[in-house]
C-alpha positions in Angstrom: 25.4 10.2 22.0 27.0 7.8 19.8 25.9 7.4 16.2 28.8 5.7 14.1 26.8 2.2 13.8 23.7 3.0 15.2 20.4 2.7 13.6 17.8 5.7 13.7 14.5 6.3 13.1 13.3 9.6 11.1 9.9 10.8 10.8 9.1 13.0 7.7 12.3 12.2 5.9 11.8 13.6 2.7 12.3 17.2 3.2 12.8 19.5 5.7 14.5 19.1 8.7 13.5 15.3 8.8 15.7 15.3 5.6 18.6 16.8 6.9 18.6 14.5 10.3 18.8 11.7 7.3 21.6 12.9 6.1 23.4 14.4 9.5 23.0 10.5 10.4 24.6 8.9 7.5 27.6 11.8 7.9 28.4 10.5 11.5 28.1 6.9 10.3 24.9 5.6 11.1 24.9 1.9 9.6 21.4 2.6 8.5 18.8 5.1 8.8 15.0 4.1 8.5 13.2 7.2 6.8 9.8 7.3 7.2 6.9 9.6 5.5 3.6 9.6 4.3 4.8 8.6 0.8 7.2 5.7 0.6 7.5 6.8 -3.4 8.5 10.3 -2.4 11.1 8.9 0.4 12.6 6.8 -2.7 12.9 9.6 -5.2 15.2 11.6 -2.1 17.2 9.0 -1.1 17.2 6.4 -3.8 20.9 6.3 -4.0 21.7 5.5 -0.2 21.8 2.2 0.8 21.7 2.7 4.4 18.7 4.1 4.0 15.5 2.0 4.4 12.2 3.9 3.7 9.3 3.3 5.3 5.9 4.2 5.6 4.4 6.3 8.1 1.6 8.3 9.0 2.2 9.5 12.7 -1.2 11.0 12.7 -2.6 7.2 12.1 -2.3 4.4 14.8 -2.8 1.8 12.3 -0.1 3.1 10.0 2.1 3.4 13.6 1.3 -0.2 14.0 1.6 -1.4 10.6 5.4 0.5 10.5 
């Protein structure tokens, strides 16, 4: 799979494993990673500093929240 310049997707980005696919992507040179989580607040105090990283909010557990991502 190639990753230098690609764009991914993460669901619950702010810790965990979700976290650490965040930051496997921006080592292989993702141009941007969209980090999503329940708490957009929480995704910003993690990754604050990265700019290729957009967070977003997302509850996967809530179609409207799917949708509204």
């Amino acid at each position: 799979m190639r990753i230098e310049g690609a764009r991914a997707v993460v669901t619950g980005a702010n810790r965990g494993l979700g976290k650490a696919l965040v930051e496997a992507f921006l080592e292989r040179g993702a141009a941007c990673v969209y980090a999503a989580g329940r708490n957009r607040d929480a995704l910003k105090d993690v990754f604050g500093g990265q700019k290729r990283v957009i967070p977003v909010t997302l509850d996967v557990t809530s179609e409207r929240s799917a949708v509204s991502a």
